[in-house]
Each structure stands twice: as structure tokens, then as C-alpha cells.
N, C-alpha and C positions, 0 to 999 in steps of 0.2 A: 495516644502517643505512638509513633511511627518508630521503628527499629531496622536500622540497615543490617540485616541479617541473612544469609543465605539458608533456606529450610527446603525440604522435602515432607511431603504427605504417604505416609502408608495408609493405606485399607486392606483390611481384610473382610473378606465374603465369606462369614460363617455357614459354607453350604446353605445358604437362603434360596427358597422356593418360588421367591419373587422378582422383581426386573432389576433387584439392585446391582448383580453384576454386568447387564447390559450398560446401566447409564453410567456406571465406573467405567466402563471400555470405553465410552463415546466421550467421556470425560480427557482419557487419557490420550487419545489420537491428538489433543494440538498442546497435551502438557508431558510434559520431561520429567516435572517436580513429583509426579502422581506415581507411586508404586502399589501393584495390585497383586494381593494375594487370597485368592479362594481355594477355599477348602472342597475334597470332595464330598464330603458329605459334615454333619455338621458333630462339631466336634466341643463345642461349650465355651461361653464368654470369656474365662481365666485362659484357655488354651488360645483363642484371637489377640488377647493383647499379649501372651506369649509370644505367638508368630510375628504380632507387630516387635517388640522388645530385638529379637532374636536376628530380623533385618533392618534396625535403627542403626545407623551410622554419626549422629550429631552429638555436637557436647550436650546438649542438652535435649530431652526425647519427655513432650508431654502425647499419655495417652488419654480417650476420651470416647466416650460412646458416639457414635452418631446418628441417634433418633431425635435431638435436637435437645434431648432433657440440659446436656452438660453444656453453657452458654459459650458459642464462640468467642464473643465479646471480652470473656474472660479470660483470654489466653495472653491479653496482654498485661492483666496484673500477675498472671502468675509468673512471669518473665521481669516484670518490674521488681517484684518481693524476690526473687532470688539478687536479682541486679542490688539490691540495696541492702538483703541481709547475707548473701552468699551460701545461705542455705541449701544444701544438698535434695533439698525432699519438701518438694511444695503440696501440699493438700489441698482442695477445694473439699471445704466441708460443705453442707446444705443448712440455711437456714430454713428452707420450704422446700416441700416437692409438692407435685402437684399430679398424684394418681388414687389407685382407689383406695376405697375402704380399705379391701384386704391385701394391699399392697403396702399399704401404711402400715397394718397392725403387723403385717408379716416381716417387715425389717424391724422395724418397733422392737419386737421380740429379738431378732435373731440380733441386732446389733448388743443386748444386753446380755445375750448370751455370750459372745466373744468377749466382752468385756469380763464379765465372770471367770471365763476361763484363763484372761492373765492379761488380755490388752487392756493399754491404757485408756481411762474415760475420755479422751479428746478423741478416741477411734472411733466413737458413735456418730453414724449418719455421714462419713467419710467415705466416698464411692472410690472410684477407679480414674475419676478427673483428677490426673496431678502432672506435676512436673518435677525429673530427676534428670542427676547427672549419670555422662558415658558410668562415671568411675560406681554408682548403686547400680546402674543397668548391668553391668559385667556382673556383681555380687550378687543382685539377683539370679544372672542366668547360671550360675556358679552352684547350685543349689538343684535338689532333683526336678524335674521334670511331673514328678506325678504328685510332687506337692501343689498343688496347683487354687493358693489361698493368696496373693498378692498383696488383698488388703491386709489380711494379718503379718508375710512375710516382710512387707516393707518395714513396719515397727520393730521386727525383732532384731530387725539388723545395729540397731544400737546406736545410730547415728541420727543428731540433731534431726527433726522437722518440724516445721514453722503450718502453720493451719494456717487459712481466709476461708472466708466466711463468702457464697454465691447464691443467688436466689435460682433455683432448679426450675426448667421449664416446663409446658406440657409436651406431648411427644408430638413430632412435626405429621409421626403416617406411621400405620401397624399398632401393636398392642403389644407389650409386656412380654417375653419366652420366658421371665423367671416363674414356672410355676410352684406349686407347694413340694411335687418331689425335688427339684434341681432348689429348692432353698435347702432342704432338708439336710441334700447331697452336701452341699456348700459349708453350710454348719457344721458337717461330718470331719470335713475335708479340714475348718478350719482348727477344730481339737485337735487334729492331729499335727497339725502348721505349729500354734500358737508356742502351745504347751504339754507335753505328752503326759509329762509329771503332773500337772495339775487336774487333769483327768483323772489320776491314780486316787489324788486327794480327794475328786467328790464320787470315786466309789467308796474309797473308807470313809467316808461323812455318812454316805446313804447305809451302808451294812451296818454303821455306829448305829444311826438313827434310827434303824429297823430292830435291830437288839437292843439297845433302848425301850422298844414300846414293846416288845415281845415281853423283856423281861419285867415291866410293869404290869403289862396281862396275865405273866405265872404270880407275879404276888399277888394280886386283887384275887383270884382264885384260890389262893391256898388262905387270905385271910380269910375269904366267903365263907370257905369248906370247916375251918374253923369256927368259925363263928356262930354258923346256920349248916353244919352238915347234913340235919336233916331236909333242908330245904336248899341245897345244894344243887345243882340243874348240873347233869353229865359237860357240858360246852362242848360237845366233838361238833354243833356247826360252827363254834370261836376257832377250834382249834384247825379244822379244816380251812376257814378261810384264812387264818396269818400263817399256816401253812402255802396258800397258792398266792399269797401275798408276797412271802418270800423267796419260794421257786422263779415267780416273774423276775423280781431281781434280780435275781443269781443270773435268771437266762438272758436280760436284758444286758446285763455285765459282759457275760461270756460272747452275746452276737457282738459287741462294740469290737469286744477284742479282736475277733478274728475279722472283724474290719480293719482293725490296725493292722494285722498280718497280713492282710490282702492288701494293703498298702506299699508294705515293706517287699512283699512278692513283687510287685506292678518294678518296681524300683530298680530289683536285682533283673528283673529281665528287660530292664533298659526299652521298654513298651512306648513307639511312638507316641502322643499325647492328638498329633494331628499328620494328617497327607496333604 
């Protein structure tokens, strides 16, 4: 279907080490519609479609990876489905992707973590292929800077979004920059997006849980001791280890936190996200 539409193209060059911002230039010399923005150095995939977000002018702004995975071809349903439901907030979910093992396993996971943490089950396997209006891009941009979880911010905004369903391609050239630290980062990032308070809830789940089985190890003990003191065994290596059992917790708790603080710092001093 063909659409008389006036559009413009932003790119951004996430400081990339390869010729992608030469053939963007050579691109741009006989087109007007092409805006190009490179980073100087590379600044992370939520902080690009930031920069895109942040110089989008149109009523309507889809963004879109381009390694080839998110289908062009699809940009025209996404534009139909709003056309026909008015929908503020188009998602191109993935019914396939097409990379590796541990690419798989590794959104696999983290998509079910976000969901745990308060987003809703239609948010699995949902990328960064969508389409919204000026009036979400302003609400987005309205929001801090160093939160920088898109996919979870878009949901919390409270307003209608309509899913399709796309078949995900292989990559056209290059390989993957999400490694296991920048998933890790991402999943960090997105606890603190989604839901702060829901976080609170599965530290007291985990401290329950762990006092829970603490206090079934002091009674199996004190029946033992009871029952067979003479053949009662000291446990200082039991007690030693739900001892550093529970110190990991505690310290695993206390690092998250002052990750959220380091958060909240990034925030107050207004710290560019990109150059």
C-alpha cells in the first residue's frame, strides 16, 4: 500500500569503528530527507534512539534498528494499524529471530525478568521496532535522561498499545554489540525503569526465604540434639556456611542499592547520556 506522506530519515552512528558513517555521508549529498547524527564515541543503543527521539519532528516517529533484523517492509503495517485503530503506540513483536544460541537464551531470560519485575506478559520478545505519536515522544522525552530502558518506559506510560506480530531477519553485516555485560547493564537499568517498589518486594521475598530455611535448620538441630545428644555432630561447617549464605545476600542487596543511588546521582547532575 503506498501512502502520500512527507517523512524524513534520521541515523544515528553510534561512534561505530567501521565505514558506516562514510556511506551515511555519501548517502546524504543528493538526499535532504537524510539526517545524520554521530556520536563521538560510542555511547549505547537506548542513548541512539534517544538522540533519534530527541531530533524527530513528525506526528508520527518509528524507530528501528538497522542491521537489517527489524523488516522494512513492515513499516507499512505499522502505519496502516495505527491508521485503522488510532493507536498511539505500535509494537512490532517477534514471532522469530534468527541468531544464536546464546543470543536466544540470553533475551530468553532477560525478557522474563522484566516481566517479573511488573511488565506486562505482551512485553516479551518486544524490541525497540515501533511506532509512536509526537504527543508519547514529548512524554517520553519528559522523563530523565539516565533512565535509559525505553522498552520498559513505554509501557508504564499508561496509555493503550496495540502489538503485530513480524518475522525478525538475519543481520544484513556485523555481529551483535549486545554482550552479556551490556545485557546485564540493561536489566539493571530496567529494575529501576519498571518498578522501584517491586524490587523492595523480591528483596523481602528473598530475606523471608532465607529466614525461612535458617529457621528450619535451628529446629532440625535442636530436635537432633534432643533426640540423640549424644550423637549430636557440633554443625559449625552448617552453621558457617548459612552464615556466608546469608552475608552474600545481605551484600548482594546492599551492591543493587547503591546502584540505585548511583542512579539517582547520574540524574541530579544532569550528566549528558551522549556528545
Amino acid at each position: 500500500k503506498e501512502f502520500n506522506i512527507t517523512f524524513e530519515v534520521i541515523a544515528v552512528d553510534d561512534g561505530s569503528k567501521d565505514s558506516s558513517l562514510d556511506i551515511l555521508n555519501s548517502f546524504s549529498t543528493n538526499e535532504n530527507r537524510l539526517q545524520i547524527y554521530s556520536f563521538e564515541k560510542n555511547a549505547g543503543h537506548q542513548a541512539a534512539i534517544l538522540c533519534g527521539l530527541n531530533h524527530a519532528k513528525g506526528d508520527l516517529i518509528i524507530t528501528m534498528d538497522s542491521d537489517g533484523q527489524d523488516p522494512p517492509e513492515s513499516i507499512s503495517k505499522l502505519i496502516i494499524t495505527f491508521l485503522e485503530s488510532g493507536t498511539e503506540i505500535i509494537i512490532a513483536k517477534r514471532k522469530t529471530r534468527r541468531d544464536g544460541l546464546f543470543k536466544k537464551l540470553s533475551a530468553w531470560i532477560f525478557y522474563r525478568f522484566v516481566v517479573l519485575l511488573g511488565l506486562p506478559p505482551e512485553s516479551k520478545d518486544a524490541g525497540d521496532f515501533r511506532l509512536i505519536t509526537n504527543r508519547v515522544n514529548k512524554m517520553l522525552l519528559s522523563q530523565p535522561e539516565s533512565l535509559q530502558y525505553l522498552r520498559g518506559q513505554i509501557f508504564m506510560l499508561k496509555i493503550k498499545i496495540k502489538m503485530i506480530s513480524i518475522d525478525r531477519k538475519q543481520r544484513i553485516a556485523g555481529e551483535t554489540k549486545y554482550t552479556l555485560s551490556k545485557m546485564i547493564k540493561l536489566a539493571i537499568s530496567s529494575a529501576f525503569v519498571i518498578d522501584p517498589f517491586k524490587v523492595s518486594q523480591i528483596y523481602i521475598s528473598i530475606a523471608f526465604l532465607f529466614s525461612v530455611i535458617s529457621f528450619l535448620c535451628g529446629l532440625i538441630f535442636v530436635v537432633t540434639k534432643l533426640i540423640a545428644p549424644y550423637n549430636y555432630a557440633s554443625g559449625i561447617t552448617t552453621l558457617a556456611l548459612l552464615m556466608l549464605i546469608l552475608f552474600t545476600v545481605v551484600i548482594c542487596m546492599i551492591a543493587f542499592q547503591s546502584l540505585y543511588m548511583s542512579l539517582l546521582f547520574r540524574s541530579l547532575r544532569n550528566e549528558p547520556i551522549y556528545l
